[in-house]
N, CA, C and O of each residue as an XYZ file, in Angstrom:
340
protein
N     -27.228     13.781      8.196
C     -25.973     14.324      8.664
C     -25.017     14.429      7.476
O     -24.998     13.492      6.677
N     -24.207     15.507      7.287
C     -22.830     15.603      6.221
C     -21.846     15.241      7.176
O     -21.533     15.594      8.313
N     -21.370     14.216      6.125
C     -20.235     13.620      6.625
C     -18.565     13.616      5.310
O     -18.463     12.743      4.448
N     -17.471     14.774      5.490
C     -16.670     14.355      5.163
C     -15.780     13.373      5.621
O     -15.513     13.202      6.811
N     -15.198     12.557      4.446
C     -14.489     11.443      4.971
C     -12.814     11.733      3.892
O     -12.935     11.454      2.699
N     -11.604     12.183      4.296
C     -10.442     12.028      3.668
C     -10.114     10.714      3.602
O     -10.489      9.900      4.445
N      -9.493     10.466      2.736
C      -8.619      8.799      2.223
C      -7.696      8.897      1.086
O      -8.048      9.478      0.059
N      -6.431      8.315      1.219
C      -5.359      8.404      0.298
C      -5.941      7.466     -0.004
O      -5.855      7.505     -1.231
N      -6.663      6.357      0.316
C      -7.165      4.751     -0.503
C      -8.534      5.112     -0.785
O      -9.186      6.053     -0.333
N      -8.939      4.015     -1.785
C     -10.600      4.456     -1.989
C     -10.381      3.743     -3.387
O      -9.350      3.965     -4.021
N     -11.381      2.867     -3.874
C     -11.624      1.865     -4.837
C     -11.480      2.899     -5.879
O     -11.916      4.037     -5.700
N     -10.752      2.459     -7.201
C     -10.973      0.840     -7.481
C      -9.293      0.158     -7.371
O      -8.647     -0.620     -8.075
N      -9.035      0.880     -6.157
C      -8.324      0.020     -5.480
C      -8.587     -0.804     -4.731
O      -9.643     -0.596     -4.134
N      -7.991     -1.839     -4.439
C      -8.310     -3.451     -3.737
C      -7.780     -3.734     -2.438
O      -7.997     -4.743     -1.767
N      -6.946     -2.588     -2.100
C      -6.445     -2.766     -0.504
C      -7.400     -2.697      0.425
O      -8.621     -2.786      0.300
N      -6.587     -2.493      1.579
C      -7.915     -2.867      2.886
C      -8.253     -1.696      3.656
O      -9.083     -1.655      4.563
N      -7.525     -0.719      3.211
C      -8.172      0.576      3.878
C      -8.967      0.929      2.887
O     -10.149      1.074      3.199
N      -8.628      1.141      1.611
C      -9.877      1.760      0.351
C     -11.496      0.809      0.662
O     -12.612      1.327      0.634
N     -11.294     -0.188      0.853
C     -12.549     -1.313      1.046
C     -13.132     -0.791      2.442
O     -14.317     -0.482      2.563
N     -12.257     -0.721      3.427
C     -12.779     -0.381      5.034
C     -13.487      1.168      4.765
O     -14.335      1.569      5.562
N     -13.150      1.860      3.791
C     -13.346      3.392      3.451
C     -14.582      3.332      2.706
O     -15.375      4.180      3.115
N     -14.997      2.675      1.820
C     -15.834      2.780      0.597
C     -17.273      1.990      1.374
O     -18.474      2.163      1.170
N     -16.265      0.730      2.686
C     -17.549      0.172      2.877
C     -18.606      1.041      3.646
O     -19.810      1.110      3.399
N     -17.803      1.779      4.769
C     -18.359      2.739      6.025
C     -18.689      3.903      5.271
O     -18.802      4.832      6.071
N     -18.898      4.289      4.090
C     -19.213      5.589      3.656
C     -20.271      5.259      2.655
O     -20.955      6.221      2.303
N     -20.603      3.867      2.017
C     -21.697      3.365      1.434
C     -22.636      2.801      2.374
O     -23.689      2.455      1.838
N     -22.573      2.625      3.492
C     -23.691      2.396      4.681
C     -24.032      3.334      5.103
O     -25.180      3.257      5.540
N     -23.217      4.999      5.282
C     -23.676      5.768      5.558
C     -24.543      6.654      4.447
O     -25.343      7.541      4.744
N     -24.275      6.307      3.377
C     -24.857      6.650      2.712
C     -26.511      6.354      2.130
O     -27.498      7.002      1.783
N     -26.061      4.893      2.289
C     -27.655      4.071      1.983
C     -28.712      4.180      3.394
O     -29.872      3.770      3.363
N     -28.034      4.848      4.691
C     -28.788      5.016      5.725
C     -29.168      6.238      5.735
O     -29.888      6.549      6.684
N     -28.727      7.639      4.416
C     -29.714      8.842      4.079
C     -29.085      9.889      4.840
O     -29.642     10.837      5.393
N     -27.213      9.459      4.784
C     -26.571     10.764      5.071
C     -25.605     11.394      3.794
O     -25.446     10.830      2.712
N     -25.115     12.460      4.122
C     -25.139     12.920      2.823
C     -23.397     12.964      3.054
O     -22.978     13.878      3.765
N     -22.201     11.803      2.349
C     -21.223     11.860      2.077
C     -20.303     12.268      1.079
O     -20.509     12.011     -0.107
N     -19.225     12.934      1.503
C     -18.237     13.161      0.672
C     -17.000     12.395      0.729
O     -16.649     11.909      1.804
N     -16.198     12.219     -0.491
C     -14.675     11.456      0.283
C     -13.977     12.785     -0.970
O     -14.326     13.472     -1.930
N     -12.926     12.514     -0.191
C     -11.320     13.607     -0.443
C     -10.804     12.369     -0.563
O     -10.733     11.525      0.331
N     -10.314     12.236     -2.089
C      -8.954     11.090     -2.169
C      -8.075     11.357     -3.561
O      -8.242     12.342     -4.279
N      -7.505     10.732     -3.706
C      -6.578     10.904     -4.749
C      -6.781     10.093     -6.085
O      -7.955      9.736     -6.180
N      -6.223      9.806     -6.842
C      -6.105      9.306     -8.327
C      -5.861      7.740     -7.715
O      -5.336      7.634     -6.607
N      -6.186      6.745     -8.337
C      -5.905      5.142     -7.260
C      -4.891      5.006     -8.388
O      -4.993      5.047     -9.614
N      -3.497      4.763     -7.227
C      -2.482      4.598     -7.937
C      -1.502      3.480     -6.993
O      -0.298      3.283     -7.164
N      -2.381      2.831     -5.972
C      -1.853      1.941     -5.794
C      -1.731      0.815     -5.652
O      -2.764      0.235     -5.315
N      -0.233     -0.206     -5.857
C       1.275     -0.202     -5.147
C       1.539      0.374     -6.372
O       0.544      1.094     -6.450
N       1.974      0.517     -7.080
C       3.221      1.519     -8.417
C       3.602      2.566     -8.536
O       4.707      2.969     -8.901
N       2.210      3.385     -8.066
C       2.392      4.893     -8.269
C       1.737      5.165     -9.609
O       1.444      6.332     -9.871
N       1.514      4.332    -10.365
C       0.730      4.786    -11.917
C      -0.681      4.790    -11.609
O      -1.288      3.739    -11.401
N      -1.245      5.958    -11.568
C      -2.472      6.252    -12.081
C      -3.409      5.084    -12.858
O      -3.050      4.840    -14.010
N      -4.719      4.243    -12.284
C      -5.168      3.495    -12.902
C      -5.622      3.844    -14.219
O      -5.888      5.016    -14.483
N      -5.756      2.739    -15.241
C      -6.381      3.675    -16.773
C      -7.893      3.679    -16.155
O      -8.587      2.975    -15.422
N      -8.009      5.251    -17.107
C      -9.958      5.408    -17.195
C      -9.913      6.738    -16.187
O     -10.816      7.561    -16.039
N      -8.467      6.716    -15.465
C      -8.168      7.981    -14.372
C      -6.936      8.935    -14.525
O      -5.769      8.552    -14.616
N      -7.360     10.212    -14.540
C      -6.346     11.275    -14.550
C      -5.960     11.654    -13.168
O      -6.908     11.657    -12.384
N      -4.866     11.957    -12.702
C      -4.070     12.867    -11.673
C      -4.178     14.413    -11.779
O      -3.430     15.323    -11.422
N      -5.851     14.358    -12.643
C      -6.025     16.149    -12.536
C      -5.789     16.818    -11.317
O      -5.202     16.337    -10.348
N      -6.334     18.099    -11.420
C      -6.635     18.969     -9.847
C      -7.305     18.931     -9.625
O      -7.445     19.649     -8.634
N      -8.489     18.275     -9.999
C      -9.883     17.555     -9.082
C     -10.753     16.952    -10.193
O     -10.923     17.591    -11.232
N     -11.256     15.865    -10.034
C     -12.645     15.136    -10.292
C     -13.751     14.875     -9.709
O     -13.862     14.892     -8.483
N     -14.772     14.583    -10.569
C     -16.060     14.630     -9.327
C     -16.643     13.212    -10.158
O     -16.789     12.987    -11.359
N     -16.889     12.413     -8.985
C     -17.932     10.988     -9.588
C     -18.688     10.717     -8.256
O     -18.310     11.161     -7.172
N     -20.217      9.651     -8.510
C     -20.477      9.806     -7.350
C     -20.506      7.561     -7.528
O     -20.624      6.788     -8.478
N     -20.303      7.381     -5.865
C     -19.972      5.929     -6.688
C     -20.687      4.754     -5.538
O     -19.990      4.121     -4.746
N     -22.147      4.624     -5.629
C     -23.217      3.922     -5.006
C     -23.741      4.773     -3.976
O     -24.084      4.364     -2.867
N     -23.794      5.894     -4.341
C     -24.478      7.374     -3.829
C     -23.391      7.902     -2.780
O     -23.729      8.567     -1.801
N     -22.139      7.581     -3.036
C     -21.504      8.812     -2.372
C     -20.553      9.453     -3.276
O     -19.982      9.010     -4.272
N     -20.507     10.687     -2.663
C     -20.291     11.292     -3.454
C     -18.180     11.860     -3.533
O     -17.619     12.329     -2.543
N     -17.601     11.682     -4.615
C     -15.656     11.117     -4.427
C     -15.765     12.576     -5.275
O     -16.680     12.867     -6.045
N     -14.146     13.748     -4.807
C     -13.784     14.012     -5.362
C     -12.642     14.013     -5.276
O     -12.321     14.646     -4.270
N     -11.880     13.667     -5.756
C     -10.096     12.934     -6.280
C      -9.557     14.514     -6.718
O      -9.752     15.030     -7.819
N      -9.050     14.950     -5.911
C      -7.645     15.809     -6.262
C      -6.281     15.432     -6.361
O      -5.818     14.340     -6.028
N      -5.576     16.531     -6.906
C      -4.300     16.027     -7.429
C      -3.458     15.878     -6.139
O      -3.590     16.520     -5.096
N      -2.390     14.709     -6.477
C      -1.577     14.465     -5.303
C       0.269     14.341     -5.947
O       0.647     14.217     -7.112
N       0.736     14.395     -5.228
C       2.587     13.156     -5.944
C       2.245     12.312     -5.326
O       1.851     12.141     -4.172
N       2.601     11.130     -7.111
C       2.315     10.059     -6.304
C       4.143      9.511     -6.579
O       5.145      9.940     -7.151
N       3.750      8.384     -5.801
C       5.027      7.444     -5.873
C       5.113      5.970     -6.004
O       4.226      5.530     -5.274
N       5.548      5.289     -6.398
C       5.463      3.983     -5.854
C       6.267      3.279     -4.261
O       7.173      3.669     -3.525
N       5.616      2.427     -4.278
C       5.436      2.023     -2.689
C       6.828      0.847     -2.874
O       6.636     -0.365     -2.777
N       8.359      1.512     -3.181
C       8.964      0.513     -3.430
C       9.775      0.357     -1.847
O      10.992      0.531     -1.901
N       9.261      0.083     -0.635
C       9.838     -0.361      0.038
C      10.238      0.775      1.396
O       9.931      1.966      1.439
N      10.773      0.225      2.125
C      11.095      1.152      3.428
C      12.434      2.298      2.701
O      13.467      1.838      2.216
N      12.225      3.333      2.747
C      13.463      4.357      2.794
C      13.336      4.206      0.440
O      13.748      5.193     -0.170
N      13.000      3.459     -0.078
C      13.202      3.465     -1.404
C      12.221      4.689     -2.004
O      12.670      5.267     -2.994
N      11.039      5.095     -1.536
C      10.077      5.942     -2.756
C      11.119      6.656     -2.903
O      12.118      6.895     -2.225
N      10.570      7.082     -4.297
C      11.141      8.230     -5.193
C      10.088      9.386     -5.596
O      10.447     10.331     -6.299
């Protein structure tokens, strides 16, 4: 089965939706379906872009056989209720 999966989270971020995301799309994967994820540059809590990663208009990696491509997003940092900039 092809399965797209969107996510603003997705490792090598450490939150709990990127982990809940990476885990359910690497089981589907190691069970011989054929995944994609739509996510962004991992830029969070700050909003800075991790090093080793660009905020291009798209990348392609594949990461324990599924397969991520990271398009460009605005990012922001997560400073609080009513604060992003």
């Amino acid at each position: 089965m092809k399965i797209l999966f969107l996510s603003h989270y997705f490792p090598p971020e450490g939150n709990a939706p990127a982990t809940r995301t990476f885990e359910h799309t690497r089981r589907w994967a190691n069970a011989g379906h054929d995944i994609k994820v739509i996510t962004c540059a991992p830029n969070v809590p700050h909003g800075q872009v991790y090093p080793n990663f660009k905020n291009s208009i798209y990348s392609r990696s594949v990461l324990e056989g599924v397969h991520v491509l990271r398009v460009w997003t605005y990012l922001a940092a997560n400073k609080g209720k009513g604060r992003r900039s």
